[in-house]
Structure formats: structure tokens, C-alpha cells
TIDOVEX-310461 format. One record per residue (C-alpha): residue number from 1; residue in one letter; z negated, y, x negated. Coordinates in Angstrom, 1 decimal. Example, Ala and Ser with C-alpha at 12.3 -4.5 7.8 and 13.67 -1.06 7.14 Angstrom:
2
+-----+----+--------+--------+--------+
:   i : aa :     up :  north :   east :
+-----+----+--------+--------+--------+
:   1 :  a :   -7.8 :   -4.5 :  -12.3 :
:   2 :  s :   -7.1 :   -1.1 :  -13.7 :
+-----+----+--------+--------+--------+
***
This chain:
195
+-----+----+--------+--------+--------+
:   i : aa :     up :  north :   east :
+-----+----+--------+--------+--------+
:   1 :  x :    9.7 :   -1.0 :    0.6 :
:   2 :  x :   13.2 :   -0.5 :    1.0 :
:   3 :  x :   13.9 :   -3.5 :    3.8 :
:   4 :  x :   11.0 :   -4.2 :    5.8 :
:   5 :  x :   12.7 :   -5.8 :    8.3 :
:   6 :  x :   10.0 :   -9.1 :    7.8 :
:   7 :  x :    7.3 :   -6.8 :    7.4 :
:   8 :  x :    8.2 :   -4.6 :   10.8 :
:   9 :  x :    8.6 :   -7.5 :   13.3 :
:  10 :  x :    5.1 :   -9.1 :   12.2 :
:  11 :  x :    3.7 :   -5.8 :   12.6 :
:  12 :  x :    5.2 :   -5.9 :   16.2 :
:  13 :  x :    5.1 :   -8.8 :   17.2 :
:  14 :  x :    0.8 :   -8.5 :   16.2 :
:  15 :  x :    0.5 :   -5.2 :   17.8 :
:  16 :  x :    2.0 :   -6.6 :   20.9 :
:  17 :  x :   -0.4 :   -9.5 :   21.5 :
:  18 :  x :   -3.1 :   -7.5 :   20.8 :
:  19 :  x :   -2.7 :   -5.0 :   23.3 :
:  20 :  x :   -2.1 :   -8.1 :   25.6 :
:  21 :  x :   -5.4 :   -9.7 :   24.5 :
:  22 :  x :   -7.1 :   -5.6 :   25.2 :
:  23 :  x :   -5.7 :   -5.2 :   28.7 :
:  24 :  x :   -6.6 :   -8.9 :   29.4 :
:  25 :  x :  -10.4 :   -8.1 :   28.2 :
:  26 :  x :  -10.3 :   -4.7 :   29.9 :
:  27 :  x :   -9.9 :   -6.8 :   33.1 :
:  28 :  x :  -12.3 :   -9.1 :   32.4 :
:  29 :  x :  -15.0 :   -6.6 :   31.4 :
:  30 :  x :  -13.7 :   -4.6 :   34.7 :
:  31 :  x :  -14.8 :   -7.6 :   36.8 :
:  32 :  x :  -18.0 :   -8.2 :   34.5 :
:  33 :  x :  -19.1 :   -4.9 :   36.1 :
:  34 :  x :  -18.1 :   -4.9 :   39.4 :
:  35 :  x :  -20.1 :   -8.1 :   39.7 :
:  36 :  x :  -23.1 :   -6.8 :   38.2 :
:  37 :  x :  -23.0 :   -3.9 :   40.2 :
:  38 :  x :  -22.8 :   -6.1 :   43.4 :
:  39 :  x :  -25.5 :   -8.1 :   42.5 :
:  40 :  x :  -27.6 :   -4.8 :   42.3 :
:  41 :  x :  -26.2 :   -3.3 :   45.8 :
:  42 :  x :  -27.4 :   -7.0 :   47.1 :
:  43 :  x :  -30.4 :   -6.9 :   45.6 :
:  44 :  x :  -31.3 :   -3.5 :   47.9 :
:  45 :  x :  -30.0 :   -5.3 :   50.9 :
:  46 :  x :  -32.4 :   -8.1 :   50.3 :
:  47 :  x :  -35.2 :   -5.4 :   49.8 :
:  48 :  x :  -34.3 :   -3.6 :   53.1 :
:  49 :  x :  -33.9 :   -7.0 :   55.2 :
:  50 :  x :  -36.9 :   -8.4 :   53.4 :
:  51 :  x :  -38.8 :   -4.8 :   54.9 :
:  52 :  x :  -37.1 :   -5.5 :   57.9 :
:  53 :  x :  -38.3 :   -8.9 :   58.4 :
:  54 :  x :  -34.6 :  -10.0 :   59.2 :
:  55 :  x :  -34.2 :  -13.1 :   58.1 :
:  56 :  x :  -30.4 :  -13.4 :   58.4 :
:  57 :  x :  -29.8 :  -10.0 :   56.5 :
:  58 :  x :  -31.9 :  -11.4 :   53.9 :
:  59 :  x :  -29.8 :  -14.4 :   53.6 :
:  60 :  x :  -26.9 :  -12.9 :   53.6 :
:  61 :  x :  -27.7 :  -10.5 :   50.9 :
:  62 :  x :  -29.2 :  -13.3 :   48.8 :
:  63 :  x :  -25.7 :  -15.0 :   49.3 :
:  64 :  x :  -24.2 :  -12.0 :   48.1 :
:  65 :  x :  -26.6 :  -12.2 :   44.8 :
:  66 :  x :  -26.2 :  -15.7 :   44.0 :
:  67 :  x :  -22.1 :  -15.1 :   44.6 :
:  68 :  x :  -21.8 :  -12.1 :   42.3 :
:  69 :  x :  -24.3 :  -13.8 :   39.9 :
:  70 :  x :  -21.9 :  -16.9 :   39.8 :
:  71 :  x :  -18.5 :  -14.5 :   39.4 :
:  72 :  x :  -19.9 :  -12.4 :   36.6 :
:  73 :  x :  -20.9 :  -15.6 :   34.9 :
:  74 :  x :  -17.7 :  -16.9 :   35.0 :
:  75 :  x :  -15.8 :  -14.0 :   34.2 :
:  76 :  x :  -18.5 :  -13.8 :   30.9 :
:  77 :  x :  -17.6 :  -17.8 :   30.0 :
:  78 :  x :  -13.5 :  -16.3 :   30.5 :
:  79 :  x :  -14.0 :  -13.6 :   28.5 :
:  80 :  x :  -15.6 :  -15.6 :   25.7 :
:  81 :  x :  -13.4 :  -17.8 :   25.8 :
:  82 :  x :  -10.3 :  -14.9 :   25.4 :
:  83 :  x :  -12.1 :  -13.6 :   22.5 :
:  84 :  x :  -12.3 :  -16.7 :   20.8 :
:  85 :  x :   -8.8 :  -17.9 :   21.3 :
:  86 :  x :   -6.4 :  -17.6 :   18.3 :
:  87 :  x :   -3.2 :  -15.2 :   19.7 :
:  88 :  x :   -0.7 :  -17.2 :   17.8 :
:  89 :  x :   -0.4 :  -20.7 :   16.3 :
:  90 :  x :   -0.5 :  -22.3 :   12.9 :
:  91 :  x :    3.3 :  -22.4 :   12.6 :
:  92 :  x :    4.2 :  -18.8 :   14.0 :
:  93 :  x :    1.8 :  -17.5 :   11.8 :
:  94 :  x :    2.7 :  -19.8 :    8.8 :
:  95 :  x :    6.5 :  -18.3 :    9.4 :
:  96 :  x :    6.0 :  -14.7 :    9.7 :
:  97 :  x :    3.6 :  -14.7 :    6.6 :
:  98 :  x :    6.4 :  -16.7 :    4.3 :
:  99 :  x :    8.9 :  -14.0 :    6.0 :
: 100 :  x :    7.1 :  -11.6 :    4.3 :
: 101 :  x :    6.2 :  -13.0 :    1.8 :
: 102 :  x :   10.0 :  -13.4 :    0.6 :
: 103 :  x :   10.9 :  -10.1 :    1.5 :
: 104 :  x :    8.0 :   -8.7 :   -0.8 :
: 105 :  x :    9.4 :  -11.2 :   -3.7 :
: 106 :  x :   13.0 :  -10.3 :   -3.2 :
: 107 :  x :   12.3 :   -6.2 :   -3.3 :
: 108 :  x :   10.2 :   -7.2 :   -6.5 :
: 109 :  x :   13.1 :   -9.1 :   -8.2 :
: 110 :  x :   15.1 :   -6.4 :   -7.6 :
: 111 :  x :   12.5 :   -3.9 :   -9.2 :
: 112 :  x :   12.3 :   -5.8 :  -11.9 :
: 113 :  x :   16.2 :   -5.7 :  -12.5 :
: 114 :  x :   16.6 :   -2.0 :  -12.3 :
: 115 :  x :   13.1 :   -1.6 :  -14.6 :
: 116 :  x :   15.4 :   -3.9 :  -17.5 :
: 117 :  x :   18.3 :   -2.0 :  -16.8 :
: 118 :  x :   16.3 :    1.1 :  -17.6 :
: 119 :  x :   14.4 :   -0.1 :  -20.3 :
: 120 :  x :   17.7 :   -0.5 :  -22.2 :
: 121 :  x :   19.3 :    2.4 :  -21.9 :
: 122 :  x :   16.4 :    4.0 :  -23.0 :
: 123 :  x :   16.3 :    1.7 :  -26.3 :
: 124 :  x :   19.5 :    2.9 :  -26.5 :
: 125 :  x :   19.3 :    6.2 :  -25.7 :
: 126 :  x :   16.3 :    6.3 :  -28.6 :
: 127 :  x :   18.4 :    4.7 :  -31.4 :
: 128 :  x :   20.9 :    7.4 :  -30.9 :
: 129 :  x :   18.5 :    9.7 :  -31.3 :
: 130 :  x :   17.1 :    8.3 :  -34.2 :
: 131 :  x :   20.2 :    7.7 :  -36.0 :
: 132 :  x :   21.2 :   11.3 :  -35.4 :
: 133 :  x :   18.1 :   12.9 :  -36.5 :
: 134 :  x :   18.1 :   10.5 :  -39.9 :
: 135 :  x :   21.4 :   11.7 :  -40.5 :
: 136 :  x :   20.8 :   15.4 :  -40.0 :
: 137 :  x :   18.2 :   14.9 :  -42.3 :
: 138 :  x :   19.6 :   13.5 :  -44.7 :
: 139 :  x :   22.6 :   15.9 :  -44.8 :
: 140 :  x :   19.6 :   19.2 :  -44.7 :
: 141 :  x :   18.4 :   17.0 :  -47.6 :
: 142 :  x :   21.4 :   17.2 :  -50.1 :
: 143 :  x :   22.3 :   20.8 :  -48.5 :
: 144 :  x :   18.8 :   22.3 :  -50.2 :
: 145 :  x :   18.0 :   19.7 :  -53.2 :
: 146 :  x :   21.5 :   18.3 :  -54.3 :
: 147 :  x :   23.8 :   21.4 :  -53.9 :
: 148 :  x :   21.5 :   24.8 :  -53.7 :
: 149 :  x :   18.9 :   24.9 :  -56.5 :
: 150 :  x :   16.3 :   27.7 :  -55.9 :
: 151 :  x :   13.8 :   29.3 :  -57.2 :
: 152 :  x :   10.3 :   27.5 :  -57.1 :
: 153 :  x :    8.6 :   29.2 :  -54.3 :
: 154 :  x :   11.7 :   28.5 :  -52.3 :
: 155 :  x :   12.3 :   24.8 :  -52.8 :
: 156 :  x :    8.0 :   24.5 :  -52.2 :
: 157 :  x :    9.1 :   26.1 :  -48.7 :
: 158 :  x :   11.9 :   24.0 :  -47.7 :
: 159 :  x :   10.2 :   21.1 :  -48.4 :
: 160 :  x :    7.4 :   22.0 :  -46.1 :
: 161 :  x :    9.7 :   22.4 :  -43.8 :
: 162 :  x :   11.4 :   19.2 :  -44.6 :
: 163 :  x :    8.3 :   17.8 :  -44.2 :
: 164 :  x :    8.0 :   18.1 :  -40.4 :
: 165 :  x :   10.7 :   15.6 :  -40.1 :
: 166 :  x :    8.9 :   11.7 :  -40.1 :
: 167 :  x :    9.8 :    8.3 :  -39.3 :
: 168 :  x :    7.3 :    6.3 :  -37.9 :
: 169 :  x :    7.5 :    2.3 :  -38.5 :
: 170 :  x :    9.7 :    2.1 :  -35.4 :
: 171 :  x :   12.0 :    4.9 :  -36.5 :
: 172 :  x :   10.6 :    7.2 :  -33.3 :
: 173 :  x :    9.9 :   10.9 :  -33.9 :
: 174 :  x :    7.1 :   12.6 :  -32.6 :
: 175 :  x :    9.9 :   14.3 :  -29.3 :
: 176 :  x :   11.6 :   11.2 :  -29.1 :
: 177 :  x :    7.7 :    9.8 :  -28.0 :
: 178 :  x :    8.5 :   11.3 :  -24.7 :
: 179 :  x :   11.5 :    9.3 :  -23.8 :
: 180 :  x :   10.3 :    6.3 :  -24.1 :
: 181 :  x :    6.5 :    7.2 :  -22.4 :
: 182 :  x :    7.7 :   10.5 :  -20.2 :
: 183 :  x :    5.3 :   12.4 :  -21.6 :
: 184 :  x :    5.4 :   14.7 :  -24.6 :
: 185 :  x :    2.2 :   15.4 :  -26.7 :
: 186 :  x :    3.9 :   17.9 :  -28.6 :
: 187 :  x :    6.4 :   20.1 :  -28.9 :
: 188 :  x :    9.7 :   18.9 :  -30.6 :
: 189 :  x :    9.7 :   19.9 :  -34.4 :
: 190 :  x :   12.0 :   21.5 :  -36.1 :
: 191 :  x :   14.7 :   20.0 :  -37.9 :
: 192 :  x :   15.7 :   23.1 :  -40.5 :
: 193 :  x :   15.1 :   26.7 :  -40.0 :
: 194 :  x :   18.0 :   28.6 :  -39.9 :
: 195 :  x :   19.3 :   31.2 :  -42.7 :
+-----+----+--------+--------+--------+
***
């Protein structure tokens, strides 16, 4: 696309709250961690007041548990939540789509346009061609039947040649095939064989 101006800010403006959403769930998942791994480091403690028989430790470390329990279950529910958020709303998402949308129809329009333009001039281009070669032949024509009269063997040989000249239906020779398609199934035939 030649103007993706539409097409570009969308792409920025999405790649921009993404990485917003990633760093905001980085942090999350950070926190999810550093809970768990608290819980785990109280756990011991418990296990070492428990052998201890100290009561307070114990509590404390069970404190500890339940707290780090509690923070990594709400950073989980925050987490959950980010994930399941839409980034952007109904209407900011309605208007960049139809931006796009309209840039995408607009460049297409404009294809379209140039593809007519060409189409024409190739029309063109292939009833000059046509005419031209109908002409010539018809002139090589009267040059070897009307005007030089030949022996047998030779007019049998011109006309072979003659033959390689042909109109199709839609007055196209076999070379002019590749102007209108671009591609050439065969070599260009000769018009006459020179003297």
C-alpha cells in the first residue's frame, strides 16, 4: 500500500497497549512469585519454631503464610482480571477499523483506475497492430499473386509462407497474444521472407 498512514497508527497505537498490558502482567506475575516463594520460606520457619516448641515463632511464621497466601491470591484475581480486560473500547476500535478500512478502499479505487487506463491502451495498442499487420498482408498479397506470376513450385511456396499469417475471430495474431496476456507462447511469425 502506497498510504498506510490508517494502517500504521492502528498498528501503533495496538503495539503500544500491548506492551503496556505485558509489563503490567510481568509485574503481576513478579509479585505472584515473590508471594509464593514467601509462603515457602514461612512454611520452614513454622517447621523450625514448631521443632523448637516456640510458640510465638510459630505464630508469626503462620502469619507470614496466611499473609503471603492472601497477597498472591490477590495478585492472581488482578491478574485475571488484566488478562480478561478488553485494551480498548467499542468505539476506538470501531474508528480505527473504518480508518482502515477506507484507506484500503481508496488505494483500491485508485487501482482500479490505472488497471482501465491500462486496459485501453492496450486495446489500442492491439488494433494498431492488427490493422498494420492486415495491411501488410494484404499488400505481400497483391505483390506475389496480382503483380508477379511464377512458376508453380514458387507460388505453392509463397503461399505457405503466406499461410503463417491468421486472424483469429478477434483479429489477434498469435505475437500480438502476448500483449494483451504478457506472455508469449510462441515466437512471432513471419510476415514475408525476404528476396
Amino acid at each position: 500500500m502506497k498510504n498506510m498512514k490508517a494502517v500504521n497508527t492502528a498498528k501503533a497505537r495496538a503495539e503500544e497497549i500491548l506492551a503496556q498490558r505485558a509489563a503490567e502482567l510481568a509485574d503481576l506475575e513478579g509479585k505472584i512469585q515473590n508471594e509464593i516463594t514467601s509462603a515457602e520460606a514461612a512454611d520452614k520457619a513454622a517447621a523450625v519454631a514448631a521443632d523448637a516448641g516456640d510458640t510465638k515463632a510459630y505464630q508469626k511464621a503462620k502469619d507470614a503464610r496466611r499473609n503471603a497466601e492472601d497477597a498472591r491470591e490477590m495478585y492472581e484475581m488482578k491478574r485475571n482480571k488484566v488478562q480478561a480486560t478488553a485494551l480498548i473500547s467499542e468505539e476506538e476500535r470501531d474508528k480505527l477499523i473504518n480508518a482502515i478500512l477506507d484507506e484500503v478502499q481508496a488505494e483500491e479505487d485508485e487501482a482500479r483506475e490505472k488497471l482501465a487506463t491500462l486496459s485501453d491502451q492496450m486495446h489500442e495498442i492491439g488494433a494498431t497492430l492488427s490493422a498494420s499487420a492486415k495491411a501488410a498482408n494484404e499488400v505481400l498479397h497483391t505483390l506475389q499473386s496480382d503483380l508477379y506470376i511464377g512458376s508453380k513450385p514458387e507460388r505453392e511456396r509463397t503461399a505457405k509462407v503466406q499461410g503463417t499469417i491468421f486472424w483469429s475471430d478477434a483479429g489477434i495474431t498469435n505475437h500480438q497474444y502476448g500483449v494483451y496476456t504478457g506472455k508469449r507462447t510462441t515466437p512471432a511469425p513471419k510476415v514475408w521472407n525476404r528476396v
